[in-house]
N, C-alpha and C positions, 0 to 999 in steps of 0.2 A: 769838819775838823780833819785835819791831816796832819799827822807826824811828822817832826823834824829831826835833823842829823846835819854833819856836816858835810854828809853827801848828798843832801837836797839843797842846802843851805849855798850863798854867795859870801864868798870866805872877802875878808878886809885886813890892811896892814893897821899897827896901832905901836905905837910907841917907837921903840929899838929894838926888831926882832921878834915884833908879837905879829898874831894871825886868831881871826875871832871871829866865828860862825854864829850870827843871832840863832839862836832855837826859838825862844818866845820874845814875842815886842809887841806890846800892850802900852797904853799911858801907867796903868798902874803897878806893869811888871816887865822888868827884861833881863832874859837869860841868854849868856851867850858863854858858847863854849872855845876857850882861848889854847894856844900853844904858846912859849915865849924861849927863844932859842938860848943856849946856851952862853951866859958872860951880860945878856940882855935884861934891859929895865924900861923902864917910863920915866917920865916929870913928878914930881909930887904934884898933887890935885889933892883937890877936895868937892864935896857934891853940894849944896843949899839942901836941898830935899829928901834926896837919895841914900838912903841906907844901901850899905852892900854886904852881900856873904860871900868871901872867896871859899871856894873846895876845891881840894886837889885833888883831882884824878890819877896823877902821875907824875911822882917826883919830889921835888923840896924847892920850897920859894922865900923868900925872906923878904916879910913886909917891913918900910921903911917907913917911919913916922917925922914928922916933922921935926920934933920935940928931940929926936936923936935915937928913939927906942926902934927896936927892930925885935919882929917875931918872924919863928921860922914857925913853918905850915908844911908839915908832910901829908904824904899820900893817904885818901882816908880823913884830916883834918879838914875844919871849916872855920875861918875866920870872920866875927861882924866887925864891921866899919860902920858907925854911925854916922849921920849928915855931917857936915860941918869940919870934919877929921881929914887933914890931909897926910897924906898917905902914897904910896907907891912901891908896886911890887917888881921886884930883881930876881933874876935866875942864876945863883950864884954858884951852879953845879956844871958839871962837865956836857950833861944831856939834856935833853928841849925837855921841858915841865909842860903839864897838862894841867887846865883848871878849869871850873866853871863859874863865874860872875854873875850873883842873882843881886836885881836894883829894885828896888820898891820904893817908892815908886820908880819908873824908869828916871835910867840916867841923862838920858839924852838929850842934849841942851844943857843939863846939870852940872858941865866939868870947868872949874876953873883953875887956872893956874896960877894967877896972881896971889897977892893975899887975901887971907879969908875976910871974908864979910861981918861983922859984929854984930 
């Protein structure tokens, strides 16, 4: 067993201005710890499987729901997203936002962007 950070870790781009260090990546678990620059967002997605928990490390995020709702997530908060939920996080502040993205099971392979599956 060896510790991770994002100074062992192999950092990746993702969306508009995001950057995302896996820490754990298991089939049944993936943490990865993100940055997402300022004015920056993603697609709406949703996962089949994948529950997620965003936490914020640093900053203010505003989760956007498909449906039209939006929550904001400060520093300190943590947000679940159930499977099936699509969803997409923005950084609607002047500074990079810090977060961490826990998938259970892992996401990977789990992202679609189309419409949801019934």
């Amino acid at each position: 067993m060896h510790p991770a950070s994002r100074d062992t870790q192999t950092a990746y781009q993702w969306g508009d201005g995001g950057v995302g260090w896996p820490l754990v990546e298991t089939e049944g678990l993936l943490v990865i710890e993100e940055t997402l620059a300022s004015g920056c967002g993603e697609k709406h997605h949703y996962h089949n499987q994948a529950a997620q928990c965003f936490y914020m490390l640093a900053g203010r995020a505003v989760m956007q729901f498909a449906e039209g709702q939006t929550v904001k997530i400060d520093t300190g908060m943590a947000l679940h997203i159930p499977p099936k939920t699509r969803h997409a996080i923005v950084n609607q502040t002047d500074e990079e936002i810090r977060f961490l993205v826990i998938s259970a099971p892992s996401s990977r392979g789990d992202r679609h962007e189309g419409e949801q599956d019934k």
